[in-house]
C-alpha positions in Angstrom: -6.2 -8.5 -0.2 -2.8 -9.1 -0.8 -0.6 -5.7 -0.1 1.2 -6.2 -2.7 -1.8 -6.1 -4.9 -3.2 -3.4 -3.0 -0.2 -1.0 -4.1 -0.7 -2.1 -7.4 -4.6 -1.0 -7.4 -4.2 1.9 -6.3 -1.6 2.8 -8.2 0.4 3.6 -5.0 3.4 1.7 -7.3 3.2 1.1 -10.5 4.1 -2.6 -10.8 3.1 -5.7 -8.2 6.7 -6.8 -8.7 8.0 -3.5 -7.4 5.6 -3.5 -4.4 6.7 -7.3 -3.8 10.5 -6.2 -3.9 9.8 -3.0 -1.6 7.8 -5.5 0.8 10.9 -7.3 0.8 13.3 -4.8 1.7 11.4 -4.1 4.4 10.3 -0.6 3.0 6.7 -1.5 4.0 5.1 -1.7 7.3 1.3 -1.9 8.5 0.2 -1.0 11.7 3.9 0.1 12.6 5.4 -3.6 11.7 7.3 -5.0 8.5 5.5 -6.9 6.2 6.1 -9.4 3.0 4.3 -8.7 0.2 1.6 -11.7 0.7 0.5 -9.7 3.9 -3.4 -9.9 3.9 -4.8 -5.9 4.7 -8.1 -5.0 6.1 -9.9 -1.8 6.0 -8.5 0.6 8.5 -5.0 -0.3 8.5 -2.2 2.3 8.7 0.5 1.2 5.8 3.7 3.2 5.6 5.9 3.0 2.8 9.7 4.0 2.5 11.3 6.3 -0.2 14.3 7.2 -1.1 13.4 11.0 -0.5 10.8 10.2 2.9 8.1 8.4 3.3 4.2 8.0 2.5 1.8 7.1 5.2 -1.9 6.6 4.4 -5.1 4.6 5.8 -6.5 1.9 3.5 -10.3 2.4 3.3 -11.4 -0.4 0.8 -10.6 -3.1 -1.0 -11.3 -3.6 -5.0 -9.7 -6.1 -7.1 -9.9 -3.6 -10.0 -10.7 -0.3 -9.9 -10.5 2.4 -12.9 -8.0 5.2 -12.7 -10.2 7.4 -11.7 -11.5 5.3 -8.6 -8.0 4.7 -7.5 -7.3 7.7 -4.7 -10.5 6.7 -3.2 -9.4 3.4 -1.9 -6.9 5.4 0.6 -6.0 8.3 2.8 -3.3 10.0 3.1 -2.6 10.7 6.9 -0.6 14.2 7.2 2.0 14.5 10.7 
């Protein structure tokens, strides 16, 4: 999956256009490296994404083309350092 659309399902951001545009100011990296927003995640990958006011890291742990709003938080982890 797309990590573009990934933020999107998960409602990590709210919009795939915003995730795209965050991809593309480099404020998203998996695995420690910078990706564009048609980078294809696995399960198990370690995606950290930029703020203004820090940062979020978290650990993918599946993939859903849809999921319900409910379902969302349980398609990643939030790693705490």
């Amino acid at each position: 999956m797309r990590i573009d659309k990934f933020l999107k399902v998960s409602r990590i951001l709210k919009r795939r256009t915003v995730a795209g545009d965050a991809c593309k100011a480099g404020k998203v990296s998996v695995n420690g490296r910078d990706v564009k927003p048609a980078h294809q995640l696995k399960v198990g990958d370690v995606v950290e994404l930029a703020f203004a006011a820090g940062s979020l890291k978290f650990r993918v742990l599946a993939l859903r083309e849809t999921v319900k709003k409910d379902e969302a938080a349980d398609l990643y982890e939030i790693i705490k350092e």
